[in-house]
Structures are given as structure tokens and as C-alpha cells.
BAVEXKOL-258221 format. One record per residue (C-alpha): x, y, z; residue in three letters. Coordinates in steps of 0.001 Angstrom, whole numbers, plus 500000, padded with zeros to 6 digits. Layout:
N
XYZALA;...
# end
This chain:
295
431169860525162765UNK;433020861640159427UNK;436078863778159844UNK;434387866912158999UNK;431899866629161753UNK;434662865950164319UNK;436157869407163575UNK;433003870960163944UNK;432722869976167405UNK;436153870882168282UNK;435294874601167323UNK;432329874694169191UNK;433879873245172093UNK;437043875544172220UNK;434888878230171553UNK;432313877664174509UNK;435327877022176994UNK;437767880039176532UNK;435646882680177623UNK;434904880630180855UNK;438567880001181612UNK;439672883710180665UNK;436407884523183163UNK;437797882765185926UNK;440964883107185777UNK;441087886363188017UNK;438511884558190692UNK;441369881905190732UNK;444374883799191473UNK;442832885763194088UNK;441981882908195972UNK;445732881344195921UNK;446813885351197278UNK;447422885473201183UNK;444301886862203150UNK;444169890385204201UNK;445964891569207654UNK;443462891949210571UNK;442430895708210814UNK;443762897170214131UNK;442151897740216850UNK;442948901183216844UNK;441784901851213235UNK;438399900831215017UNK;438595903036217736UNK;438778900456219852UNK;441999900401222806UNK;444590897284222312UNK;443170895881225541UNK;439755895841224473UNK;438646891952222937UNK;438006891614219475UNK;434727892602218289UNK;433799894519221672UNK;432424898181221173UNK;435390900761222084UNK;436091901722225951UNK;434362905442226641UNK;436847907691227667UNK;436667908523231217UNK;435304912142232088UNK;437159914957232292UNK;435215916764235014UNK;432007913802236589UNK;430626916706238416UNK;429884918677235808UNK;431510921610237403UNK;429615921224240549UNK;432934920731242681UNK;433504925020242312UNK;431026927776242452UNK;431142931393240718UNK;432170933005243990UNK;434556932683246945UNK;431877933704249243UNK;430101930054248065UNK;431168927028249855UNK;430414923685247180UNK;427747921333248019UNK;429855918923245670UNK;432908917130245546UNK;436505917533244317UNK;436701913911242375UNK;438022911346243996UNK;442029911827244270UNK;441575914601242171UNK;443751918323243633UNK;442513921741243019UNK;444228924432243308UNK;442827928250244107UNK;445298931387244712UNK;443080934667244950UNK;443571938329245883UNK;441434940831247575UNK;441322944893247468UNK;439286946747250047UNK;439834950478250205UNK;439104952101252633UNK;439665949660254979UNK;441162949445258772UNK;443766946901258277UNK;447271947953256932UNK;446835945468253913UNK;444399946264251387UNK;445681944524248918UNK;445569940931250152UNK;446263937712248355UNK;445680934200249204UNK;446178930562248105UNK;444379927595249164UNK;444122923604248144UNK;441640920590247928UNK;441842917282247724UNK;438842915209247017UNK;438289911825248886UNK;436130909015248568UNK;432789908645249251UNK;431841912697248499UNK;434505913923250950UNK;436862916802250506UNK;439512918020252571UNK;440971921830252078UNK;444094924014253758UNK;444984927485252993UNK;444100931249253951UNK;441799933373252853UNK;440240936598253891UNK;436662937291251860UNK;434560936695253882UNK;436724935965256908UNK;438515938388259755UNK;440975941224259329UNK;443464942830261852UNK;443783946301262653UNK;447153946159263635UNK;449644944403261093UNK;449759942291257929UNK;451007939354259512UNK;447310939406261575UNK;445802940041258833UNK;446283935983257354UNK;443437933555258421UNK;444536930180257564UNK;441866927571257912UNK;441519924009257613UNK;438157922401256200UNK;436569919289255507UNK;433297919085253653UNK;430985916551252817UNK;428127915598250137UNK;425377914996251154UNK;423083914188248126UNK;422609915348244575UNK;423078913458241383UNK;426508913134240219UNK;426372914522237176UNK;426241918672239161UNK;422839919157237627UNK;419357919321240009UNK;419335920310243361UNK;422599919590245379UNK;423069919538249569UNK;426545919135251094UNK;427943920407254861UNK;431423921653255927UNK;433091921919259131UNK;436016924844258958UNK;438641925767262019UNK;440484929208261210UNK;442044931626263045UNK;443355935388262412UNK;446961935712262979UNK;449602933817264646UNK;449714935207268017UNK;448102932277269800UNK;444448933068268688UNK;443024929707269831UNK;440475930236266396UNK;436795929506265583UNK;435023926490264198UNK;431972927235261459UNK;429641924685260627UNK;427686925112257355UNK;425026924112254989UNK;424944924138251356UNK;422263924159249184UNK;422830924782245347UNK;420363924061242402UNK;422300923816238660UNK;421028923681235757UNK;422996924437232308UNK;422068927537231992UNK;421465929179235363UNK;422453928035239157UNK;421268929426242525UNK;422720928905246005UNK;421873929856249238UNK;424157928565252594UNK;424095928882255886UNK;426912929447258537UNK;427040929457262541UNK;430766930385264254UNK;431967929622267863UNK;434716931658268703UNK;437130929366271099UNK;438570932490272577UNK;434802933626274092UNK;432497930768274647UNK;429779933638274669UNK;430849935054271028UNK;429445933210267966UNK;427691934796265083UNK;425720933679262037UNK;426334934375258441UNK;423932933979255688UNK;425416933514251750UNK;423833933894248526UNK;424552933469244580UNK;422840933432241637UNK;424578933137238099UNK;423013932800233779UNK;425447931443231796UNK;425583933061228829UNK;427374930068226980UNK;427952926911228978UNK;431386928308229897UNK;430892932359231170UNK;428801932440234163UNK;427492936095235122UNK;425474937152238023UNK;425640938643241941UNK;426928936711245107UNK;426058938416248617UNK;427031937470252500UNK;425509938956255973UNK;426999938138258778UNK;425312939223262522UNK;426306938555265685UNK;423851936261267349UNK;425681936704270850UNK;427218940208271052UNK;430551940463273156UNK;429868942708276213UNK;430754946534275541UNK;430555945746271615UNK;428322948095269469UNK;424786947588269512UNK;424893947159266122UNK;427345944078265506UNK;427378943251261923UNK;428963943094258084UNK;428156943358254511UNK;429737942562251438UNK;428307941510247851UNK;428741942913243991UNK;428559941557240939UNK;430444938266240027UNK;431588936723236578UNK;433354933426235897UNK;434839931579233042UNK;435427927959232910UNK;437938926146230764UNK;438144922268231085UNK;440354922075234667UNK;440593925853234432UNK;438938928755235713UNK;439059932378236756UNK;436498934366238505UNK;435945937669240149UNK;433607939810242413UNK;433470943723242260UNK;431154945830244683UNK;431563946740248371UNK;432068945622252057UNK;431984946309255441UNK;434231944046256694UNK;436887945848259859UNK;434764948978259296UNK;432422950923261631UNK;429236950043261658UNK;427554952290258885UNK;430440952476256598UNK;431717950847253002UNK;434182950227251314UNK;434385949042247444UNK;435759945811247524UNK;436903943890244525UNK;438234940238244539UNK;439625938090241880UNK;440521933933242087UNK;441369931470240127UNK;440974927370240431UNK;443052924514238467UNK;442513920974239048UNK;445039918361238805UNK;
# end
């Protein structure tokens, strides 16, 4: 090979290699450069206890019932639980003009806690739907102590629902030895609508020949999956009248109800009329307003 010829092919050569190094180059230095940092496992939405490459916890639900532990009304008690170790919380207040006791403005408070294994236990005093004294405020308070149960329904609120409660009260605190009521629940929810319908027998301790029945009813559309609007109704007859009582032994109440529900949060109220401490054949316009907060 003559001189010439060599420094032909040391053009070509140089001139085929260049471009490849100047190519790779980049590729090169990239792959000296530390790897990337790991992306978190929050970035992913995933919780730092979760193990890499598992899909992300789901958070736990806010309310499991779907709303099925409260009811539109007062007058309603819940075929449904309180959650498990879960508190709620429901002060009301009730005006009844004309009516025989000296309060007619009358407020209340009561509390919940739910148990395991659909059980809920309750405390507080209330009047709707309860007693009232003709003599003083202080008569006037029924506390009562209560302890329901579920008996089926899915868990999720929605479909037909069945639960029982057993409730001790008594009017006053001038050694009224109370009543027991035993009840029975029957709801059916669905998102947009939900109908109840409960039953209620009372034995009065004082009078082993004095107990009455009570019959309670609701219906509610929900205009948007949180405002509930509809009527809630409750009879209540003596089955056993007391000797010397009118033949006529009963009481009325009902109206129209609307509730709003906010997460943990809601307020409700009832306006229409009652009978309750009245003679038999008169009303009074009774309106009612509660609220409920869960904890």
C-alpha cells in the first residue's frame, strides 16, 4: 500500500467513527449518573405502611350505614346502628301551645353510643312523643334509658331494615316507678325515598292494669341525597284503660317533617299539631326541632 492510499483510509476511517462517538457520547454519561430516587409512596397515593407495589389502602367510611343509624323524625326509633364505638349526640326542643303543662317550650338532649354486634345503647330525656305533667316543669322531664338492637338489613342503610328496642322512662322525679316500651322497627331506604312504620306496647310499673299501644309512621323524598322532606305521624291508644279514665283514652300528633344531612351533621324539624296532655277532642299546633352530631 503506497503512501497515498494509506491516507485515504485514514479519512475514511476518522470520518465513519466521529459521528458514532459524538452519538454516544450522551448514552454514556447518563449511564455513569446516579439512578433516580424511588418515588414515594405518597406521590402514589399509597400510605407509608402500605408494601411496595401494593394498590393504596381505601379510606375507611365516614358514615357505613349510609345514614341508616338516624331517621328524619324524633317520633322514629332506627332500625340501624350507631357504628361501632361511634357517639351521637341529639339536643332538641319542643313547642306545644295550647297545652296543659306549665312548659311549652321544652328542650331536651339525649346520647348514643353504638356497640358491637348492631347494638346501641342511649340516655337522655325527651318529651315528643312521651308524657307531660300538669303540675310543674320539673314533672314535665322524662328521662329514659334505651337499648336497641339490629336485627337484619344490609349494612350499607339501603333495602329493607328490622331492628327492636327496649326503653325504661319515667315522668318526673317524684318516685314514679316508670314504664318499659318494647318496639319494632321496620324501615325501607332507598336513595331517594325511605318509609317506616314501628310499633310500640308500654307497661306502666305504677298500674299493672295500664299499658297502651302506639303506632309510628314516616315517609320522606329526598330532593338531593342530603334534604329529606316528607310527614311523620304517631297514635297512641290505650289498650287497657285505667278505671274512671275517659272512654275515649287516646293521642295524636304528626305534621310535616324536613331534614338536612351534612357528613356527621344534621338538623331536622316537625311542624303540625298534637294532642298530647289535652282533652280528648282537642289540638294543639306543635312544632319540634333536633339536631344529631356524631363523634
Amino acid at each position: 500500500m503506497d503512501m497515498a492510499t494509506s491516507k485515504n483510509a485514514t479519512a475514511v476511517a476518522v470520518a465513519t467513527v466521529l459521528p458514532l462517538a459524538v452519538l454516544l457520547a450522551p448514552a454514556s454519561a447518563l449511564a455513569q449518573t446516579a439512578p433516580a430516587a424511588p418515588i414515594a409512596p405518597a406521590a402514589l397515593g399509597q400510605s407509608t405502611t402500605d408494601a411496595p407495589g401494593t394498590a393504596p389502602a381505601a379510606p375507611q367510611a365516614a358514615d357505613p350505614t349510609g345514614g341508616a343509624y338516624t331517621t328524619p323524625t324524633l317520633l322514629f326509633i332506627p332500625a340501624a346502628a350507631v357504628p361501632t364505638l361511634n357517639v351521637r349526640v341529639i339536643p332538641s326542643a319542643t313547642v306545644q301551645s295550647p297545652s296543659d303543662s306549665n312548659a311549652g317550650f321544652r328542650p331536651g338532649i339525649g346520647a348514643e353510643l353504638g356497640a358491637s354486634h348492631g347494638l346501641t345503647f342511649g340516655a337522655g330525656t325527651n318529651w315528643v312523643g312521651g308524657d307531660v305533667s300538669k303540675t310543674d316543669f320539673n314533672q314535665g322531664l322524662s328521662p329514659y334509658l334505651q337499648a336497641r338492637f339490629h336485627i337484619a338489613g344490609r349494612d350499607d342503610g339501603m333495602g329493607v331494615q328490622l331492628g327492636t328496642a327496649a326503653t325504661y322512662k319515667f315522668v318526673g322525679f317524684e318516685g314514679d316507678p316508670g314504664e318499659m316500651e318494647l318496639s319494632l322497627s321496620l324501615q325501607y331506604r332507598q336513595h331517594s325515598y325511605e318509609l317506616g312504620l314501628q310499633g310500640v306496647m308500654g307497661q306502666d310499673f305504677g298500674d299493672s292494669n295500664h299499658h297502651d299501644g302506639e303506632v309510628h309512621t314516616y315517609a320522606v323524598y329526598r330532593v338531593i341525597p342530603q334534604l329529606a322532606l316528607g310527614g311523620a305521624g304517631q297514635v297512641r291508644m290505650a289498650i287497657a284503660p285505667v278505671p274512671g279514665a275517659p272512654a275515649s283514652t287516646y293521642d295524636v300528633l304528626g305534621g310535616g317533617i324536613a331534614s338536612l344531612t351534612l357528613g356527621r351533621y344534621q338538623i331536622a324539624g316537625l311542624g303540625g299539631a298534637s294532642t298530647l296532655g289535652l282533652v280528648q277532642g282537642h289540638a294543639g299546633a306543635l312544632g319540634q326541632v333536633f339536631g344529631s352530631v356524631r363523634f
